[in-house]
VEXBA-109292 format. One record per atom (N, C-alpha, C): x, y, z; atom name; residue number from 1. Coordinates in steps of 0.02 Angstrom, whole numbers, plus 50000, padded with zeros to 5 digits. Each point is the difference from the previous one (the first is absolute). Layout:
BEGIN
east / north / up / atom / n
X / Y / Z / CA / NUM
...
//
This chain:
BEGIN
east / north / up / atom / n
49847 / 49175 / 51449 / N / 1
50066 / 50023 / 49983 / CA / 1
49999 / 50027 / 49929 / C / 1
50031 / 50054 / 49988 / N / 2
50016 / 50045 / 49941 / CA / 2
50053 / 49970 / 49960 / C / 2
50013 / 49987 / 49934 / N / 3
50050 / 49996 / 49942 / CA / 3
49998 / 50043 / 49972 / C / 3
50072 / 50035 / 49995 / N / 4
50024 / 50060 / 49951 / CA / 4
50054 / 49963 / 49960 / C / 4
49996 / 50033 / 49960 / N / 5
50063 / 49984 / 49926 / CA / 5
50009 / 50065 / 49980 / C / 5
50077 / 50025 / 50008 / N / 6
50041 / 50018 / 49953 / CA / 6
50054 / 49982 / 49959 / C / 6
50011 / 50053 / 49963 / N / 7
50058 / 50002 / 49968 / CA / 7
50058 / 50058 / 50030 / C / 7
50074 / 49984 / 49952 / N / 8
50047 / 50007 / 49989 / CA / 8
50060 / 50008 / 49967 / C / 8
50020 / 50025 / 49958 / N / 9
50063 / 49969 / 49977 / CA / 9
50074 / 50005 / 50017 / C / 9
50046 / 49960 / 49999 / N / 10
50083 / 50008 / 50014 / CA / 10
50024 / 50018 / 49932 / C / 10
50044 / 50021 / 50006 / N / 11
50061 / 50055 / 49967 / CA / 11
50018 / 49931 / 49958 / C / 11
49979 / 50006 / 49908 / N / 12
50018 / 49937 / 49976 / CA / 12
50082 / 49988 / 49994 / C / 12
50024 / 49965 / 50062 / N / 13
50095 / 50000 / 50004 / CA / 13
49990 / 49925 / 50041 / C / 13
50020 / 49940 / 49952 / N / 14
50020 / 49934 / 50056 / CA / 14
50033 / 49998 / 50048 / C / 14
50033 / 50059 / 50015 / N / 15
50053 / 49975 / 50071 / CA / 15
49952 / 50044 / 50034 / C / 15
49973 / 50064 / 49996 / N / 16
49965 / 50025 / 50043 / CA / 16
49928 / 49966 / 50024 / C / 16
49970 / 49959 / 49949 / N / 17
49965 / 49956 / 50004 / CA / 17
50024 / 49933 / 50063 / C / 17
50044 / 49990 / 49975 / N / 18
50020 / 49944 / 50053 / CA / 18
50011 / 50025 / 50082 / C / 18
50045 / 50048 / 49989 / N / 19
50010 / 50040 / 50075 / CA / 19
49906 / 50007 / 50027 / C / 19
49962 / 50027 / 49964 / N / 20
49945 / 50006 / 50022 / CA / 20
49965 / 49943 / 50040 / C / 20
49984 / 49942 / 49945 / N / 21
49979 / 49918 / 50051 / CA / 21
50046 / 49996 / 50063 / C / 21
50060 / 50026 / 49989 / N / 22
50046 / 49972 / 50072 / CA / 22
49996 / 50039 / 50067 / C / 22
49963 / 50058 / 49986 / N / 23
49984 / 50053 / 50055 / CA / 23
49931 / 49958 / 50031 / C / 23
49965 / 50005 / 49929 / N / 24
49920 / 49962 / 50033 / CA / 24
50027 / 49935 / 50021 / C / 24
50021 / 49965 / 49998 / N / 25
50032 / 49930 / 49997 / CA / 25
50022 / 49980 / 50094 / C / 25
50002 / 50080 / 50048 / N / 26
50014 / 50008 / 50046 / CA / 26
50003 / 50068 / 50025 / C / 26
49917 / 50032 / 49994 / N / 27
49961 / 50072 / 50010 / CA / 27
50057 / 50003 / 50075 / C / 27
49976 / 50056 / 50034 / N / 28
50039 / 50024 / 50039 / CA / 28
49938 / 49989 / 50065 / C / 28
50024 / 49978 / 50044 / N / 29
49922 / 49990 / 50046 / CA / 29
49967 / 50068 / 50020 / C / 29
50029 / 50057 / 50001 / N / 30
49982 / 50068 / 50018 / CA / 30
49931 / 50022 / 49959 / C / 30
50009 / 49975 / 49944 / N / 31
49960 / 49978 / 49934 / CA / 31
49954 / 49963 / 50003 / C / 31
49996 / 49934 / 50023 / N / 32
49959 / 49940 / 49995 / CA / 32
49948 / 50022 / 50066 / C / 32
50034 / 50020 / 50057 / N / 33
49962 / 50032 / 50050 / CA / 33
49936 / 50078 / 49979 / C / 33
50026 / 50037 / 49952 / N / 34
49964 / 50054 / 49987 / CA / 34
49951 / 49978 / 49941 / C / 34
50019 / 49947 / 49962 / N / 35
49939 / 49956 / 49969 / CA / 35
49939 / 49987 / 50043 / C / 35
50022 / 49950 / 50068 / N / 36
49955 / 49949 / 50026 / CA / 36
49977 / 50038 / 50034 / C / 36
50034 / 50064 / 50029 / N / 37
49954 / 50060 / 50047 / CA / 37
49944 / 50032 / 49942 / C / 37
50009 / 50029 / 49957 / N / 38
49940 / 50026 / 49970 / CA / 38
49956 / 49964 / 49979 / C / 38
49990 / 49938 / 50012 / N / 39
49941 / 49976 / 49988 / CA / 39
50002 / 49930 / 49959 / C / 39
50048 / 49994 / 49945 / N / 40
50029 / 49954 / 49952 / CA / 40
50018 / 49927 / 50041 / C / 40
49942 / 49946 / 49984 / N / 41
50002 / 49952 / 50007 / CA / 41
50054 / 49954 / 49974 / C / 41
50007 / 50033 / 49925 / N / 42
50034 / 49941 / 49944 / CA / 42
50005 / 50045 / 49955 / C / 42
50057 / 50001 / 49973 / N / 43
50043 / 50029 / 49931 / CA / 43
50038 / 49968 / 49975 / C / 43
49996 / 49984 / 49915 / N / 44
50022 / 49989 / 49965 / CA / 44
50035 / 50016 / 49946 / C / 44
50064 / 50014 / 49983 / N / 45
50006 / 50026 / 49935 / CA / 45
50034 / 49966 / 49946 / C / 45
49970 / 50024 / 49933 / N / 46
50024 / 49935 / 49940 / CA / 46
50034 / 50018 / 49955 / C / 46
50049 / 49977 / 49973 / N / 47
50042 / 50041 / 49926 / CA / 47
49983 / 49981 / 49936 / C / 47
50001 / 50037 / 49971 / N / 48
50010 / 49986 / 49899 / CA / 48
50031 / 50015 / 49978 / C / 48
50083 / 49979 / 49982 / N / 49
50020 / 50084 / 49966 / CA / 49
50028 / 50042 / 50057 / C / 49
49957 / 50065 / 49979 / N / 50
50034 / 50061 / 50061 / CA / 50
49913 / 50003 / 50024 / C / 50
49971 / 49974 / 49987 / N / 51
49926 / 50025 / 50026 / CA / 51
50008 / 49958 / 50071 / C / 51
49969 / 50014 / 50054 / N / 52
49973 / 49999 / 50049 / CA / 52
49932 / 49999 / 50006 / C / 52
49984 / 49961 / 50035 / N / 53
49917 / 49989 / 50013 / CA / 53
49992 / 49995 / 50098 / C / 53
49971 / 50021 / 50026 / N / 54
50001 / 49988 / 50075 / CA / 54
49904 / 49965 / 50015 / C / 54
50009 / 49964 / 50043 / N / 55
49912 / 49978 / 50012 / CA / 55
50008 / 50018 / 50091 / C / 55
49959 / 50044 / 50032 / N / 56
50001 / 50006 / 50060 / CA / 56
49932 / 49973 / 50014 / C / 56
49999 / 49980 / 50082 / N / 57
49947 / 49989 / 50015 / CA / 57
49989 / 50029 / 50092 / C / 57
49948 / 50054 / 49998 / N / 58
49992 / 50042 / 50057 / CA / 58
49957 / 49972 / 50031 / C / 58
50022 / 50028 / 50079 / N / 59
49924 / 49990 / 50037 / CA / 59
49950 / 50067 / 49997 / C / 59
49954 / 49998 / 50043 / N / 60
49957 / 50061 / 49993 / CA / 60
50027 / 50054 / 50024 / C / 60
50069 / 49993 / 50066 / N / 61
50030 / 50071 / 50017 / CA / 61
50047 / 50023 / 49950 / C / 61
50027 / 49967 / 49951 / N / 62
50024 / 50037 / 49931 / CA / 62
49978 / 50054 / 49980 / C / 62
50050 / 50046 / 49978 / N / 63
49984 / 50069 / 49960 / CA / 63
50063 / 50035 / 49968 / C / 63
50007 / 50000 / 49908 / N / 64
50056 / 50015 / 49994 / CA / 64
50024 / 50069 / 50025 / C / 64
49952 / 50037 / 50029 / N / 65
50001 / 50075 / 50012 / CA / 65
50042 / 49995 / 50063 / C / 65
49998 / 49949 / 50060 / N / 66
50029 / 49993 / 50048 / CA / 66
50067 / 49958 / 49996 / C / 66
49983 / 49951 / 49963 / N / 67
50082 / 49967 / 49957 / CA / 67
50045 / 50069 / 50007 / C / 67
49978 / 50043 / 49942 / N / 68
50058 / 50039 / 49971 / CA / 68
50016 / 50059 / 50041 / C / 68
49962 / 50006 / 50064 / N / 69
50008 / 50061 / 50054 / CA / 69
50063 / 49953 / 50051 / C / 69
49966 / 49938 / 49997 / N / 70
50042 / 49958 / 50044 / CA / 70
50078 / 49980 / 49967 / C / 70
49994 / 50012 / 49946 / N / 71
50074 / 49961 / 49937 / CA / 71
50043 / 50091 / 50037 / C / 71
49970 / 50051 / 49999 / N / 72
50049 / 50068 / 49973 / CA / 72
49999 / 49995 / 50077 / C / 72
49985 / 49976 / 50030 / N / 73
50020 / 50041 / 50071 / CA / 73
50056 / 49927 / 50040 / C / 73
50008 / 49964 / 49947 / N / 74
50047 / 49924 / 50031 / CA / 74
50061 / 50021 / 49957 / C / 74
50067 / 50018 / 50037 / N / 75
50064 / 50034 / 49972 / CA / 75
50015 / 49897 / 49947 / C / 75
49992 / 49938 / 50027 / N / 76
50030 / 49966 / 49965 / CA / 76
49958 / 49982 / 49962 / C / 76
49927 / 50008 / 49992 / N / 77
49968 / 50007 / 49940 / CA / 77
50017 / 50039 / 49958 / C / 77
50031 / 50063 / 49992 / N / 78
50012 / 50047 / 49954 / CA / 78
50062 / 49974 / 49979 / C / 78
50056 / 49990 / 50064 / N / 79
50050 / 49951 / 49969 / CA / 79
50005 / 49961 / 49916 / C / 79
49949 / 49962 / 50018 / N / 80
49991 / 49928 / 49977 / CA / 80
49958 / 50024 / 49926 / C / 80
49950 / 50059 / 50001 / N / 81
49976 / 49998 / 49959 / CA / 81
50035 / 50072 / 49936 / C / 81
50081 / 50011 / 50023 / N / 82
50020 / 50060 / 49980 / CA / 82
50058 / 49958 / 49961 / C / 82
50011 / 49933 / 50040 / N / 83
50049 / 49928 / 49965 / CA / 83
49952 / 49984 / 49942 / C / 83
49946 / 49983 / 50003 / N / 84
49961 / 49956 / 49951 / CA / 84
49987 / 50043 / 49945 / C / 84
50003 / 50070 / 49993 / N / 85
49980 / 50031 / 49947 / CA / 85
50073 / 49999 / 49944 / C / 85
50043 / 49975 / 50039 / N / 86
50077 / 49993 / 49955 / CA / 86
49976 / 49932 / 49947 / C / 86
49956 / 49975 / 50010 / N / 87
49965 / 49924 / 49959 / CA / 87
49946 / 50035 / 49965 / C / 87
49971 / 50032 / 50024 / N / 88
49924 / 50025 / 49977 / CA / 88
49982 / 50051 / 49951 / C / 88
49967 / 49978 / 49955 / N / 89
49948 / 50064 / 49960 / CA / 89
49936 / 50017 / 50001 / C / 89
49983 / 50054 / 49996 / N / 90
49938 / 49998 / 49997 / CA / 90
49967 / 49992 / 49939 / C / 90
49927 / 49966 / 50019 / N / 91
49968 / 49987 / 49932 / CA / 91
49982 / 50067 / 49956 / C / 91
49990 / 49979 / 49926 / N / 92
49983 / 50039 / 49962 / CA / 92
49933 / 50047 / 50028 / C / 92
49978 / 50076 / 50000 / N / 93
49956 / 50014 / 50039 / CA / 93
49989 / 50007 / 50057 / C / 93
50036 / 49992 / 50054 / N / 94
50019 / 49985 / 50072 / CA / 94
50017 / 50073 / 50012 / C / 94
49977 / 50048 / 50061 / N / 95
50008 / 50032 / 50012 / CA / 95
50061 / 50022 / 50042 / C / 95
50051 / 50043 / 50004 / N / 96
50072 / 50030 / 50034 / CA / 96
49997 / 49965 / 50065 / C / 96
50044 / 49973 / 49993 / N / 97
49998 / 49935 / 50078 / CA / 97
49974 / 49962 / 50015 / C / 97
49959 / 49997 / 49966 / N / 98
49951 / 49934 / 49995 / CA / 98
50023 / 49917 / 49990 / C / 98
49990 / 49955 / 50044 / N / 99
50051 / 49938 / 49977 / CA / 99
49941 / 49976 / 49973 / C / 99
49990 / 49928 / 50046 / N / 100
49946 / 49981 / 49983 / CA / 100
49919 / 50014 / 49991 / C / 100
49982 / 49973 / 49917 / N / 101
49928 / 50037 / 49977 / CA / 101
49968 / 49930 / 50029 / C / 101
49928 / 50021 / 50027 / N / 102
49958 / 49953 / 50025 / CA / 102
49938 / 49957 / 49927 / C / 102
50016 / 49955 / 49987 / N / 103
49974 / 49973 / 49921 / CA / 103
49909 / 49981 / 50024 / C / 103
49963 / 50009 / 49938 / N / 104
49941 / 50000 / 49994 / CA / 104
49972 / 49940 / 49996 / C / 104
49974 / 49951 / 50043 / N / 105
49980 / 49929 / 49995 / CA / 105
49937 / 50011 / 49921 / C / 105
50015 / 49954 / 49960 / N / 106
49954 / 49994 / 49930 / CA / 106
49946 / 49939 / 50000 / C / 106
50043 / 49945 / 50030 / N / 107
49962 / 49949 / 49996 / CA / 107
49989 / 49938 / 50066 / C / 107
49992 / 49957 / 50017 / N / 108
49974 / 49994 / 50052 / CA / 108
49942 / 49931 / 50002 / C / 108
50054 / 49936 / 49995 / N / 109
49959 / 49949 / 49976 / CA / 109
49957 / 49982 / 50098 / C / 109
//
């Protein structure tokens, strides 16, 4: 099994912050289903602040290339992910639409 880590950040605003945990707090199953179909065993995501951290963990039929063919062609994935950008920024360096950047493992006890 594969571990990826990215990042994230939310729009530094406490109420938009809060609205945010309360969406994840109760994902939409349309959502939780297009997770567990592409491959995603286990996802996690963690806050600091406005930073976001996510830890996924894939099986071998994972591929974000098929994730994101599969996300644009699901009308309540686009939904859901056209809601979440009202919370969201992109990171410094992050390319035009780009949400989440995939982070560089350094160390590795």
């Amino acid at each position: 099994m594969k571990r990826y880590c990215l990042a994230l950040d939310l729009v530094d605003d406490k109420k938009l912050i809060e609205e945010y945990k309360h969406y994840h707090r109760s994902v939409w199953p349309e959502i939780k289903e297009s997770i567990i179909s592409s491959g995603i065993e286990n996802m996690e995501i963690y806050l600091l602040d406005n930073r976001l951290f996510m830890i996924m963990e894939v099986n071998e039929s994972f591929s974000f290339d098929e994730k994101a063919k599969a996300d644009l062609a699901n009308p309540k994935v686009q939904e859901w992910e056209t809601l979440m950008w009202k919370f969201q920024q992109a990171l410094p360096g992050a390319k035009p639409g780009e949400k989440w950047i995939l982070m560089d493992q350094i160390f590795k006890l």
